[in-house]
N, C-alpha and C positions, 0 to 999 in steps of 0.2 A: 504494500500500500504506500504511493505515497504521500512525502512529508506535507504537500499541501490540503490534501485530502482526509486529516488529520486536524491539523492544527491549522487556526485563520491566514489563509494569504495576504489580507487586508493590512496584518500588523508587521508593520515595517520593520527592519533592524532600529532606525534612529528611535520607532516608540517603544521598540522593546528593552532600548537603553534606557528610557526616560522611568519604566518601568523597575529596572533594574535596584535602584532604594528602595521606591514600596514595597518591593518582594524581601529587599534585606530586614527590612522594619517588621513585618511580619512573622518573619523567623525568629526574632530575637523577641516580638512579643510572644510569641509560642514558649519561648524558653524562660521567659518570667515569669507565666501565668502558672506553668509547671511549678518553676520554684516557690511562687509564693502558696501554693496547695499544699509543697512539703513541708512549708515553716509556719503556714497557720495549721492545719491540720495535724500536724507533725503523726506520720503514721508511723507503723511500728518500723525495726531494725532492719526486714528481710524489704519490704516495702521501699525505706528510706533509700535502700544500699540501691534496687533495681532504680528507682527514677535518676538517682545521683551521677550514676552508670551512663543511665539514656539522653542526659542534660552533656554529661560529657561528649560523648560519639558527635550528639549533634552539633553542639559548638562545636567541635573540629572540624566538622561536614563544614559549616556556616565558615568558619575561618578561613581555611583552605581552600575552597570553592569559589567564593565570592570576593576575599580579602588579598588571598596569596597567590591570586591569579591562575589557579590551577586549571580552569576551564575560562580562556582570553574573553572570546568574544562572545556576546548575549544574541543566543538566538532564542527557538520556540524550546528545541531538546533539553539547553540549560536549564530554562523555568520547568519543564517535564521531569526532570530528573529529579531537580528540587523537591518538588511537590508529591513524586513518590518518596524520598526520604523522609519528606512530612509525614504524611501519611504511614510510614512505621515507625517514627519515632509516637507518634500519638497510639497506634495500635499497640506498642508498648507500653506507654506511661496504661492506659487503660485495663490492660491486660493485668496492670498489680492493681488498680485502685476500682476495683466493682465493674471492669470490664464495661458492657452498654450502659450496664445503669447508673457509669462511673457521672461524677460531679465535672468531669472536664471530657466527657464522650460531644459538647459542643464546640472541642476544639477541631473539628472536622469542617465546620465552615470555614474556617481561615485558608482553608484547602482550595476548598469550595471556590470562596472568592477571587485567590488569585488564580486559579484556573478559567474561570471564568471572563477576568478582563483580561486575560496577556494570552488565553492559549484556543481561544474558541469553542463553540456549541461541542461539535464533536468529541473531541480530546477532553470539556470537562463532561459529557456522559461518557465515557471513557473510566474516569478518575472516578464519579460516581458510583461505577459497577465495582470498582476496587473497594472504596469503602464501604459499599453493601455487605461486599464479601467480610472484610473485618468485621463489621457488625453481626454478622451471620457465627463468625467465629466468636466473637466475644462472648454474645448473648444465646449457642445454642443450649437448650434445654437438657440437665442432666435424667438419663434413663428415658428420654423421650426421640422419637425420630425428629428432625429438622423441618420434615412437612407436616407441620401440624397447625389446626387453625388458629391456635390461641398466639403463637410462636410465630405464623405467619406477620398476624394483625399486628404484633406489637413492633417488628419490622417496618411493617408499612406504615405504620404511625411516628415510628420513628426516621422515616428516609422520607417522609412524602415533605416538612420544611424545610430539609436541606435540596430536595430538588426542584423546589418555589423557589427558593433564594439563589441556585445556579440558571435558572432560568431568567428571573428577573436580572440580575447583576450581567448577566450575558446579552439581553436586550440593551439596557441601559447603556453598557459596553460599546455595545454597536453602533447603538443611534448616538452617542457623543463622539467615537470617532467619523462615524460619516458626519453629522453638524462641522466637527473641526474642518474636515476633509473640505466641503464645500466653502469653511469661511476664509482656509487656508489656501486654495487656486483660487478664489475670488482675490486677496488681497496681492496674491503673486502677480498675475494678471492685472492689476491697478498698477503695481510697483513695474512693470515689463511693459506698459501699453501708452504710446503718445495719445493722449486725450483727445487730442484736436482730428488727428487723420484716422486713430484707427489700427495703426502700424506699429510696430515694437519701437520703445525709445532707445536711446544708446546703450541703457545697461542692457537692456531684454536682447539686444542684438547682439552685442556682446558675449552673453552667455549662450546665444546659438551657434552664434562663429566658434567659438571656443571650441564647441563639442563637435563641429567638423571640421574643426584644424587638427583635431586629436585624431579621429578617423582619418583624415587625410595624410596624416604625419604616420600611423601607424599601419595603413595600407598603399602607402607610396600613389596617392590620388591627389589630383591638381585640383585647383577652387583658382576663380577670382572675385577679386575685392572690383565694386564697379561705385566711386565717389560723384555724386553728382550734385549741383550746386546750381540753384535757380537765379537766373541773370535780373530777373524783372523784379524780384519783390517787396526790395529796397524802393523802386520804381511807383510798383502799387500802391505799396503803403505811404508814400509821402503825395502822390496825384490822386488815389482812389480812397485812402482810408484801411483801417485794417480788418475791415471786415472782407474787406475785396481781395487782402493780403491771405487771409484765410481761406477763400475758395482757392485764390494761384496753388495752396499747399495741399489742398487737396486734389485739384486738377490733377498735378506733380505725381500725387500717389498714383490716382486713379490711370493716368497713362502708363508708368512701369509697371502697376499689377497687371495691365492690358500685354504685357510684352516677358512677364515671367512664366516659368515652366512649373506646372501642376501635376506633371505624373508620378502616378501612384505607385510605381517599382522603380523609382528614385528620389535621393531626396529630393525637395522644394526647394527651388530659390527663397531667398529670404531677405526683408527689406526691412530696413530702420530709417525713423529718423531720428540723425548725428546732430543736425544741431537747429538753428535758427531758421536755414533754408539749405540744411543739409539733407543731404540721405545718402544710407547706404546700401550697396544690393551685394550679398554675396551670391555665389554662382559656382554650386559644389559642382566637382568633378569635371568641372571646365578650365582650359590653358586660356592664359589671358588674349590669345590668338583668337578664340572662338567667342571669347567676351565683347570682341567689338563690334561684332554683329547685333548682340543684344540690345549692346550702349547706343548703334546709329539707332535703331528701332525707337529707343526710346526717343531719341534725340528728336526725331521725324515728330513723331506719334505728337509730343510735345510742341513742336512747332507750328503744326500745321494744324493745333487749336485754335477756334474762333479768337482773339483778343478779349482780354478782361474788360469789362466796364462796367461801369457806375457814372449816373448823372451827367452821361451826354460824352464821358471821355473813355476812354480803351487804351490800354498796354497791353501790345502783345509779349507772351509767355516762349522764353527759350533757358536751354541751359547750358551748362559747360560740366564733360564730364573728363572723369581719368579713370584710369584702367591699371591694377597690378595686377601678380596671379604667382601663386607658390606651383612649383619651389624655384621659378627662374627670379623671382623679383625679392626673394627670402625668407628664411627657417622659422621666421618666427610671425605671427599674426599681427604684432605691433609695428613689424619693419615692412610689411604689404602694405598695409594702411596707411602707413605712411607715406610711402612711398604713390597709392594712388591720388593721395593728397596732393602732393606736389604735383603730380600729373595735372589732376583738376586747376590747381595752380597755374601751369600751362597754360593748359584751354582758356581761362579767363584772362590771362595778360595777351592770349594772342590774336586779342577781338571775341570772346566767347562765342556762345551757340557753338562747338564744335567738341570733338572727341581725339583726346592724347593718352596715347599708350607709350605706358613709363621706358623710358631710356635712360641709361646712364650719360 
């Protein structure tokens, strides 16, 4: 069977770290509740010696495991493993102090619980069948068979609130990680998204290029960087006002997404805007040879839009772009971009509206 089929796919490594204290805190209240049973009840000698015993093992479990780094990384098995040690170090302490009808036979929820938020439905009725089974063993009836009705009932009375409480706690569970889940890509998506066009802003593009410069760096695959800079909107904004400077930025977008690639067994081109009347377009899997095509495209596309106007006047809309492309223009993401900057640079000192591919 597998591991996901078992335990919740949903639950990440990073919230299974976050998780990682509350399980420690749990343990060690386990191990208090025990001690303070021996020192207020103080049971007899043979009693005292077995829980002192089982307080020990599991603190070393607890130390060694969590503390001494014996098991590094926190995934779903670590909290599994955990919680079956729970679970016999409790069928211990039970087993000296009146086994089911013991005073601490409710330290089974704590099992319960953290099974329930860190390991999924399945996995805690899983954990549930095990502690039926202790309880079955605790409390079976001396000189009586197992299947009997009185022996039944008192079972099922005793497992029917501990499997309301992994039920609920496992709802609960869920619906606060998906609530997160959704408020967490809603604010990502604010933090990634230029407000005005629609398009990822410099960080959000940033962190796309990133993840296919890594691909790109680790499958020896070409990208270009395509910088493009609007000639008119400086223009707009001081003749037409900046509401008019707003449509030029969207226009801007609206004709590169008209000229980038959307198929679905490669990645997407991907466009930002870089700055005030920047943008950027990367261009995976393409030499900046094949980038120029895209950039005239755009360049046209743009051009040969009707002129902006407001109140009787019109600025027509062009732009001036540059072109890098790994790995002939550079190793590194910072020195492409660069480098198509300057390009853009070009274009605009050399009369704009036009397209420069970088040269040394």
């Amino acid at each position: 069977m597998q591991t996901r089929l078992i335990f919740d796919p949903t639950l990440t490594t990073e919230e299974l770290r976050g998780f990682a204290r509350t399980v420690a805190e749990i343990e060690w209240l386990l191990l208090m509740l025990v001690l303070l049973y021996q020192v207020v009840l103080t049971p007899d000698e043979e009693t005292a010696a077995a829980l002192a015993m089982a307080m020990l093992f599991f603190a070393a479990f607890v130390l060694s495991f969590r503390y001494a780094n014996f098991y590094r990384s926190e995934t779903h098995w670590k909290i599994a493993i955990e919680t079956w040690v729970m679970i016999v170090f409790i069928t211990w302490v039970l087993a000296y102090t009146g086994g089911g009808d013991s005073l601490l036979s409710d330290l089974y929820y704590l099992v319960i619980i953290v099974s329930a938020l860190t390991l999924g439905k399945a996995a805690t009725l899983l954990q549930m069948c095990l502690i039926t089974i202790c309880y079955i063993w605790l409390g079976q009836p001396h000189g009586e068979g197992l299947i009997s009705l009185p022996f039944g009932t008192k079972v099922l009375a005793q497992m029917s609130p501990m499997l309301l409480v992994a039920y609920i706690t496992t709802m609960l569970s869920a619906d606060i990680r998906r609530a997160y889940g959704l408020s967490y890509r809603h604010m990502k998506s604010l933090s990634e998204t230029d407000e005005l066009t629609g398009v990822l802003n410099s960080r959000g593009f940033m962190l796309a290029a990133q993840q296919i410069f890594v691909q790109a760096e680790r499958y020896a695959r070409p990208f270009s960087i395509v910088m493009i800079d609007s000639d008119s909107l400086k223009s707009v904004n001081d003749t037409l006002g900046h509401d008019a400077g707003d449509r030029l930025l969207k226009l801007t977008v609206q004709c590169i997404q008209q000229e980038l690639r959307k198929s679905p067994v490669r990645q997407p081109d991907i466009i930002g805007r870089y700055g005030g009347d920047e943008f950027l377009v990367l261009l995976p899997e393409t030499p900046s040879s094949g980038a120029v095509g895209v950039a005239e495209r755009i360049r046209k596309s743009i051009e040969s839009y009707p002129p902006i106007m407001s109140h009787g006047l019109s600025v027509a809309a062009t732009v001036s772009i540059g072109i890098a492309g790994y790995p002939e223009h550079g190793t590194n993401l910072e020195a492409i971009m660069d480098k198509a900057d300057r390009a853009m640079y070009k274009s605009k000192s050399s009369g704009k509206n036009r397209i420069t591919h970088f040269s040394a």
